[in-house]
C-alpha positions as CSV (number, residue, x, y, z in Angstrom):
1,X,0.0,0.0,0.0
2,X,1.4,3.1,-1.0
3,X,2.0,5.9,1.9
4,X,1.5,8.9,-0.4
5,X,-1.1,10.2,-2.4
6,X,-1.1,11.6,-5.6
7,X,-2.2,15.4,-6.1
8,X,-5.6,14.6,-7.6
9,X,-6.3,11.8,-4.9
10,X,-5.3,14.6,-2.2
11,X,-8.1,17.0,-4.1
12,X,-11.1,14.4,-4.3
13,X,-10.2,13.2,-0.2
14,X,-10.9,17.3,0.6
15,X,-13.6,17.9,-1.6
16,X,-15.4,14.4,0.1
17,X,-14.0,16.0,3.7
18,X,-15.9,19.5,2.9
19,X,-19.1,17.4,2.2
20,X,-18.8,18.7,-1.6
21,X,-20.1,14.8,-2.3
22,X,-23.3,13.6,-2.1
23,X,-24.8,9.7,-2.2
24,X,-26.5,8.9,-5.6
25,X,-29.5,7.1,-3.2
26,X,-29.6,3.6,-3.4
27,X,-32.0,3.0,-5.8
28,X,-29.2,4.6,-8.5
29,X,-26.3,3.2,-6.8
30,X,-27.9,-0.4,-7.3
31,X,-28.8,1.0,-10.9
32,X,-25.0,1.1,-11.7
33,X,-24.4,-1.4,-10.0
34,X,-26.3,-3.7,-12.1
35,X,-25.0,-2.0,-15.1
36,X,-21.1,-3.2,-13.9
37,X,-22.1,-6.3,-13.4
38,X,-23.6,-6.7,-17.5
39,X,-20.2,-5.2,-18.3
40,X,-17.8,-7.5,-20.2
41,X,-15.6,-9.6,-18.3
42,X,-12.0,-9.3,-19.4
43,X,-9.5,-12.0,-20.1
44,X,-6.0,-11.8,-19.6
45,X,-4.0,-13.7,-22.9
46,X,-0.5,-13.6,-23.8
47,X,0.2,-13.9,-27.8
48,X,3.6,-13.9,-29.8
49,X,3.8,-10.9,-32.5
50,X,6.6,-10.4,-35.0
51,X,8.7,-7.4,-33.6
52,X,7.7,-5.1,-36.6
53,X,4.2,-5.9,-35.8
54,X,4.4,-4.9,-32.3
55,X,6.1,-1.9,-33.0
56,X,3.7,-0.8,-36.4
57,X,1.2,-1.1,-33.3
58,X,2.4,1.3,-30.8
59,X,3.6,3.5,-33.4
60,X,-0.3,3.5,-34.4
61,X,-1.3,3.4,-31.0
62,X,1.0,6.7,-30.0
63,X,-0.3,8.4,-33.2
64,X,-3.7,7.8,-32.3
65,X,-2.7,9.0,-28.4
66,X,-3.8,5.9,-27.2
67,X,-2.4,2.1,-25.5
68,X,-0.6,0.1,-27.7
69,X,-3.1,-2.8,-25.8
70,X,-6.4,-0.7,-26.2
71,X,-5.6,-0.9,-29.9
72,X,-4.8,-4.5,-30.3
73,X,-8.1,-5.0,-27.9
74,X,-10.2,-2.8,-30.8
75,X,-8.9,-4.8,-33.7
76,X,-9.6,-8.1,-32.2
77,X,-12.8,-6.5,-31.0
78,X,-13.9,-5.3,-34.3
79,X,-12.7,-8.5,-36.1
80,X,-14.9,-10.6,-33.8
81,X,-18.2,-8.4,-34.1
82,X,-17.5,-8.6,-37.9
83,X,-16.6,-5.2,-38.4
84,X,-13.1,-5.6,-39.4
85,X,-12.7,-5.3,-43.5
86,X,-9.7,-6.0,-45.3
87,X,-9.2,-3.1,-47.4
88,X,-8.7,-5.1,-50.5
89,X,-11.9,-6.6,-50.3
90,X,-13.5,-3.4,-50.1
91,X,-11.8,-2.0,-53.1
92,X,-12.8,-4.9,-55.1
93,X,-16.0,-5.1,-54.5
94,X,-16.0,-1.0,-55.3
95,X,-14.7,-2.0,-58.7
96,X,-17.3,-4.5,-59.1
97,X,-19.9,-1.7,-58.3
98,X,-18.3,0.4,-60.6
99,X,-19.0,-1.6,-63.5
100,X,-22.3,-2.3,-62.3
101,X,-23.2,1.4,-63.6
């Protein structure tokens, strides 16, 4: 357990002593409560990537100003819901629409 606390943790303990803070009720606090629960429950996995991949990644990821692992979590996430398109497929199937006109 850490002995110190950060600056914003040392702001949010004096608001809550100054009685800035207020209880939600617990008819909302079981509300989000309930909406936690249906959250999705992560999985820890460890996978092998080529070096070049890894780093394309968190070169991407930093562009984008986010986690190298929230992006690899998107991509698998998209590719799973079915939302992940390989860009050649999309421009064939553009050509084919183009010579549909």
């Amino acid at each position: 357990m850490k002995d110190k606390m950060t600056k914003s943790e040392t702001k949010i303990l004096g608001s809550f002593e100054k009685g800035e803070w207020q209880s939600l009720g617990k008819q909302t606090t079981r509300r989000y409560a309930k909406m936690a629960r249906r959250q999705v429950k992560e999985k820890r996995i460890n996978i092998r990537l080529a070096a070049s991949v890894l780093n394309r990644l968190r070169h991407d990821a930093k562009e984008s100003g986010i986690p190298y692992q929230t992006l690899i979590s998107s991509v698998l996430f998209r590719y799973a819901a079915g939302k992940l398109y390989d860009q050649t497929h999309i421009l064939k199937a553009l050509e084919v629409l183009k010579y549909q006109r």
